[in-house]
N, C-alpha and C positions, 0 to 999 in steps of 0.2 A: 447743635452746640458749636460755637465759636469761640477764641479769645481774642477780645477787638481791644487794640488802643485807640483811643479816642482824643485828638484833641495835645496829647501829652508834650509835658514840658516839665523835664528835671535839669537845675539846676543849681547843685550844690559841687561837691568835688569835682563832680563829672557832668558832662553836658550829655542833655538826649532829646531829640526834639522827632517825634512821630506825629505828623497830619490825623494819619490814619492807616490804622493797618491790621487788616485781619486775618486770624491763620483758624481756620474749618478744621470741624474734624476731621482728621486720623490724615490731615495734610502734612508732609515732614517740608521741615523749611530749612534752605541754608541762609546765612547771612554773612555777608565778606564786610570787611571793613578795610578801607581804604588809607584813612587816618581818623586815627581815634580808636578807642575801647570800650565799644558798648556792652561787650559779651555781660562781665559783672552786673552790668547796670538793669539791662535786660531781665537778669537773673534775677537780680534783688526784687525788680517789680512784679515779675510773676509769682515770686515766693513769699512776694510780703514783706520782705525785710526791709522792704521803703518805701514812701509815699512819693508819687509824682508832684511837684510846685503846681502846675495844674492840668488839668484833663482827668481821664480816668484808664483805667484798670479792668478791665470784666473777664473774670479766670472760668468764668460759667462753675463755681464752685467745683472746678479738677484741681486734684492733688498732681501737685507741681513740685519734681526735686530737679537743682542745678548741682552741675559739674564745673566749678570755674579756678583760677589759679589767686584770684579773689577770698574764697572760698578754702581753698587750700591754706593760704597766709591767714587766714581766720584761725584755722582750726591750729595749726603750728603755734601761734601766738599762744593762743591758749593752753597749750600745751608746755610752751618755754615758762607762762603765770605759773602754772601748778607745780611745776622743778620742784622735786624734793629730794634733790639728789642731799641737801643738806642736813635732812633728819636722815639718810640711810647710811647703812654701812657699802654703798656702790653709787656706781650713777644713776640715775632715774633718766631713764631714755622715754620716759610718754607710754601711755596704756599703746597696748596690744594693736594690733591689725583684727585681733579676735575684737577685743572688748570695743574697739570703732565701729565694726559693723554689727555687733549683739547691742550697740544703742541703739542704732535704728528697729531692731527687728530681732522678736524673738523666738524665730524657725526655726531648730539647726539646722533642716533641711536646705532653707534656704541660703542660709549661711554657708555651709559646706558648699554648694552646687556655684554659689557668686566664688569662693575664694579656690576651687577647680578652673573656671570657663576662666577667671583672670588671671591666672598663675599667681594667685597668693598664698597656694598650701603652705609652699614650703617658709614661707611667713608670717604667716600668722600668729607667733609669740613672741613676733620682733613689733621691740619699741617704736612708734611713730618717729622719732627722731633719728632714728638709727636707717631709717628708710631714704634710696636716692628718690629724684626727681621724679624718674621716670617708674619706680615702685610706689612712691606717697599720691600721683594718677590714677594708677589703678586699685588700690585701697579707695581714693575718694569717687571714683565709680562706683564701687560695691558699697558704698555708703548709701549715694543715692541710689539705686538701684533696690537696695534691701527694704526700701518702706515700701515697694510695688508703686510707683507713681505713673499714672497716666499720660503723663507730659515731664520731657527730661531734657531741658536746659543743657547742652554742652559747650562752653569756652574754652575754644582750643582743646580741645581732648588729646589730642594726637602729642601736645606740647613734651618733650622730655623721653616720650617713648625711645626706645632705638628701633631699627628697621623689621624686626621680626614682631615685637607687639602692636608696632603700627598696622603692618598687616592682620596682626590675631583681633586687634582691636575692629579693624574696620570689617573685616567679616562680621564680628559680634557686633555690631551694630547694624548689618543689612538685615540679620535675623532678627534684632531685637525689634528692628523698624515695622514687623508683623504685626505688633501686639502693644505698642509704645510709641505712642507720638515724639517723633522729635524735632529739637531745632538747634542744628550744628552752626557756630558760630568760628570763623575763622580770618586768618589774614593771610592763609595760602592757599591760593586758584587753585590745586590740585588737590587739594583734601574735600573737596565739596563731590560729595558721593553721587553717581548718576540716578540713584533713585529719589532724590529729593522734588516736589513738587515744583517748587518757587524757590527765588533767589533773590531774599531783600539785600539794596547793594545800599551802606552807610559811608556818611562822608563826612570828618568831622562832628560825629555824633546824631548827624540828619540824615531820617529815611532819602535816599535819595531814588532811588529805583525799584520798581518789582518785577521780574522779570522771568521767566521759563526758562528752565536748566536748558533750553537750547537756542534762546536769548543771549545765554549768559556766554555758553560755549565761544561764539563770535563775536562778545563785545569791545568795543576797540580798548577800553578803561587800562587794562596788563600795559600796553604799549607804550602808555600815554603817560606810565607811572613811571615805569622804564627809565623814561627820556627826564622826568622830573627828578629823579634819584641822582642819575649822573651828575647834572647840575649841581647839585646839593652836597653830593662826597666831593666835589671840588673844591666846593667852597670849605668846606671842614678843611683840607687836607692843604687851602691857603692858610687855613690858621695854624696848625700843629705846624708849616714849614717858618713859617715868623719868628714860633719860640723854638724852632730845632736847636736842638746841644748836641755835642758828643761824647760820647760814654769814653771813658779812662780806663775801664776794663781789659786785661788781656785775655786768650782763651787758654783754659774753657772757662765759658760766664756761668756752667754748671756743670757737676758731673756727680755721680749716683752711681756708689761702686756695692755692688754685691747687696743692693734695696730689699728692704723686707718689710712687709707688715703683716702682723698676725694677732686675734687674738686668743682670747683661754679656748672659746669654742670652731673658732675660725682662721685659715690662714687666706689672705686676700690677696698677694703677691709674693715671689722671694724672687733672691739672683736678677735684679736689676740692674746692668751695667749702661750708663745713658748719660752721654755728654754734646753739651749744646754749645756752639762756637759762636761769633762773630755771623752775621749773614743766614745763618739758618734758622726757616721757622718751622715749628713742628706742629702737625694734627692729633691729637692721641683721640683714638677708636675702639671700638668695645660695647656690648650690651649693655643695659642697665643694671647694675649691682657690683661692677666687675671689679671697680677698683681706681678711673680714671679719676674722680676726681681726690681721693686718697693721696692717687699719686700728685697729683697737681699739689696739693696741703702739705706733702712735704717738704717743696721745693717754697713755697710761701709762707711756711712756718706755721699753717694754723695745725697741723694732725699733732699729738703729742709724741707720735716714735719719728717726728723727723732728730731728735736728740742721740736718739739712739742706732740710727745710722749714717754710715758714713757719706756725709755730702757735702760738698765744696762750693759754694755760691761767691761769687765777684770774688774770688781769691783768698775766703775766709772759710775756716772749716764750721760747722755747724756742731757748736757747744764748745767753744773754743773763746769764750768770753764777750763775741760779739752781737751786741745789743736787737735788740728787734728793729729799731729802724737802721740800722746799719742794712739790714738787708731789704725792707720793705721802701727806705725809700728811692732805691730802684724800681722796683718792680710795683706796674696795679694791677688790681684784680677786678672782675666781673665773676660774678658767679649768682646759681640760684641760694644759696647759703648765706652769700653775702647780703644781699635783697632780702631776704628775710630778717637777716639781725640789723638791720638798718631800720633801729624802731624809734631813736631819738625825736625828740622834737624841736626838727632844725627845721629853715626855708630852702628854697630848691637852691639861693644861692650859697648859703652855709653846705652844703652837700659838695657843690662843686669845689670849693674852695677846702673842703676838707680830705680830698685828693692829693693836694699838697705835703698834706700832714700825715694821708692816711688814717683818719682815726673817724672811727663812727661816733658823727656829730662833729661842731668844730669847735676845739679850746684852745687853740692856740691863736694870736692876732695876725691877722694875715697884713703883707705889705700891699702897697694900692698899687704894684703891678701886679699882686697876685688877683685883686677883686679886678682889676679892668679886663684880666685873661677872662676871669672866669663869669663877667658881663657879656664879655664878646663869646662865649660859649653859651652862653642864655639865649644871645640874640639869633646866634646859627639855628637852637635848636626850636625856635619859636616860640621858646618860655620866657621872653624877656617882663614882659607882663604877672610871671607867676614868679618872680623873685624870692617875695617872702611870703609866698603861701605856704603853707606846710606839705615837706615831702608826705608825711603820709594822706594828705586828702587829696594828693592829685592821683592821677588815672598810672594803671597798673603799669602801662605804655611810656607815659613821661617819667615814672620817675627810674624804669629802666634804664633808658636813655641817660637822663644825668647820670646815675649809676657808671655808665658806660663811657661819658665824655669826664667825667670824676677820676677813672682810671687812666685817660690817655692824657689828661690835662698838663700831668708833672713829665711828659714825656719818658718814661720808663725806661731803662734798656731792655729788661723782659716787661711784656704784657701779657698775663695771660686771660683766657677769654670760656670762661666753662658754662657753655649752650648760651651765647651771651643774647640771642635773638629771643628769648625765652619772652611771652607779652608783646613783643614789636609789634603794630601794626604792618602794613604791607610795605608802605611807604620806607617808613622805617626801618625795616627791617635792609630790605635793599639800597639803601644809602648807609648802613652800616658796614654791609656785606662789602661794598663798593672803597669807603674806604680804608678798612683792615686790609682788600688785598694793595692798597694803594703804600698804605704805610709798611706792607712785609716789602712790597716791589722796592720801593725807594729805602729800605733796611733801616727806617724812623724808628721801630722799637720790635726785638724778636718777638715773633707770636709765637705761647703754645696755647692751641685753639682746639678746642672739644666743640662737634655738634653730631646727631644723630642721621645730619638728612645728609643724603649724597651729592644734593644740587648746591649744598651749601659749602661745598669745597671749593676753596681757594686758590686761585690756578699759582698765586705766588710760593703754595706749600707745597715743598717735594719731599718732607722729610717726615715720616708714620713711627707712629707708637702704638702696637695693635697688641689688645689684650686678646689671649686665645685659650677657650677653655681647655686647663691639663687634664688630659683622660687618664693618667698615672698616680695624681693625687688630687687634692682639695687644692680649689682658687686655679689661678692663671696662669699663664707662662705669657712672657711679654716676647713679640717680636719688632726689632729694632730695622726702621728701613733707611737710611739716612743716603737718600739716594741710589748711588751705586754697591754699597757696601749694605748687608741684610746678614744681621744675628738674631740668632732666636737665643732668648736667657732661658 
């Protein structure tokens, strides 16, 4: 028994072009992608949820579940449709972690034993909405995981974890690889597990190579990617220096006296004292659930108790009459939150240009320097062609990227950046990488930058924000590193 593509050619949102390519039983396959985002695509055709334009499909009738961020934004969506927070007397945060995985399957056994191995006990009556990034992965794991599938689809898996699930994750995965066919899809060289068989390498959506995990180990492709990213944050970081401005602000551009957030059953931070000057960019650090990006929503206004603490932003106190874009249009955002409520049906250029305004979707009339900036941001990111296609039919990857050139476009004085690589292909990912540290070097707009991986520290960031579990109570105690100067709240 094999699952062979034959022939295949999909092309609607996303492009996928496979000659041929066969994955045998109980073969585990990796698949890197270089540029482009075939993971979804992949997924949708093994699962059925799409037809190829033309060739074929032969799944040899095995039960096929994916894991994809695709797939995730599916299920969130549908979950924001169903909102009933308007007939209740509370918020309607989305069924359970329990009732997500009791639709696939109805074992308790198995259901206890998935929400053990993935640390979701202590989850499981929490809302789908209420869940971070790197908690709503491992719920969509034990989703697919719960119908016992043969063959298990993962895109990007690893995306959103912090460094201790990554690891609990990838052990659970070599054991699972006994008994479960898989095929890990990724854009980072070093998540591709050393027991995989094969190593399909895509490029712009074409099979381009197959290769032995010790093929793969010495291919020159890392190097050659390397040197094309440099090039590429150059050129961006020609553009941001063209419309450079400078901020009016004096210090502090923020400051967060005595921070607290908690609620009826939970406290997730207190004793916050956190001030951000002229020059300094910050990383905040922390497992998943902990509070970072909490805190991040305070200081950008989306959490609702930023009202109710006291915080100072560009010299304005917070609740003190000043307007919402008083303070957003300083600052952009990147975030996985953001990317989700971005459900409008705009074109990828309406996207960019709605950066200016800040507003999901664009209604306000932009002036023709603002559409030429944000043509010349098209043409960098090689969507000049996909103007007015709709944000949501492109690839999970492109519409990151506008997302992400959407936030730097109005040049910010804060930008902040939450797991902003979240979907990048490899390419992409490292010309982002490349230049954020370019923009904190040359002090273009303060970062504060959230990501999980350690390779993706910023040598321009000296300054930490680290959530650390209090063994004294509930939630966190923050320790403040601002170079040479270290408080623990």
């Amino acid at each position: 028994m094999a699952i062979t593509f034959n022939q295949v050619q999909f092309n609607q949102s996303q492009t996928l072009c496979i000659p041929f390519w066969q994955l045998k039983h109980k073969e585990h396959w990796g698949v890197f992608e270089t540029q482009g985002n075939v993971g979804s695509v992949i997924g949708d055709l093994l699962c059925q949820e799409i037809e190829p334009n033309t060739g074929s499909v032969d799944t040899n009738h095995c039960h096929i579940a994916q894991v994809s961020l695709a797939e995730q934004q599916r299920l969130l969506e549908l979950e924001h449709a169903n909102d009933d927070t308007d007939f209740l007397d509370r918020i309607d945060h989305g069924r359970s972690v329990i009732q997500l995985i009791s639709e696939q399957c109805d074992n308790p056994v198995i259901i206890e034993q998935l929400l053990q191995e993935l640390d979701l006990l202590h989850l499981k009556d929490r809302g789908f909405k209420q869940l971070s990034t790197g908690e709503t992965r491992r719920v969509m794991l034990a989703r697919a995981l719960s119908s016992s599938p043969q063959v298990l689809v993962l895109d990007e898996p690893f995306v959103g974890l912090d460094h201790a699930h990554r690891k609990i994750l990838a052990d659970y995965l070599y054991d699972l690889s006994a008994h479960v066919q898989l095929i890990l899809i990724t854009s980072r060289e070093d998540e591709i597990p050393t027991w995989v068989n094969h190593i399909a390498l895509f490029e712009n959506g074409t099979l381009k190579e197959e290769l032995s995990y010790q093929q793969w180990a010495c291919h020159p492709l890392i190097a050659q990617l390397l040197s094309q990213s440099a090039i590429q944050s150059e050129q961006w970081m020609e553009l941001i220096r063209k419309h450079q401005h400078t901020s009016a602000f004096s210090d502090p551009l923020i400051q967060i006296t005595n921070g607290c957030v908690e609620y009826v059953d939970q406290k997730i931070f207190s004793n916050v004292n956190w001030q951000i000057n002229h020059g300094e960019h910050w990383q905040v650090r922390g497992p998943n659930g902990c509070g970072k990006s909490t805190l991040l929503g305070l200081i950008f206004g989306d959490h609702p108790q930023c009202y109710s603490n006291d915080i100072q932003i560009y010299g304005m106190k917070r609740g003190s009459g000043e307007t919402v874009w008083d303070i957003k249009q300083h600052t952009g955002m990147v975030s996985s939150s953001l990317h989700l409520q971005y459900r409008v049906s705009c074109n990828a250029l309406d996207v960019l240009l709605s950066g200016f305004f800040d507003s999901i979707g664009l209604y306000d009339k932009p002036t023709k320097k603002q559409i030429d900036t944000a043509k010349e941001w098209l043409t960098l990111l090689h969507m000049a062609h996909l103007a007015q296609s709709s944000f949501k039919a492109l690839e999970y990857s492109q519409q990151r990227l506008l997302l992400i050139a959407r936030a730097i476009i109005k040049q910010p004085t804060i930008l902040i950046l939450d797991e902003p690589y979240q979907g990048l292909d490899y390419l992409g990912r490292k010309l982002v990488m490349n230049a954020l540290n370019m923009i904190a070097k040359e002090n273009l707009s303060q970062l504060l930058y959230v990501s999980h991986y350690t390779e993706d520290t910023l040598d321009s960031i000296q300054n930490f924000v680290d959530f650390i579990p209090n063994l004294q109570e509930d939630g966190y105690q923050i320790k403040i590193t601002n170079k040479a100067k270290v408080t623990d709240e």
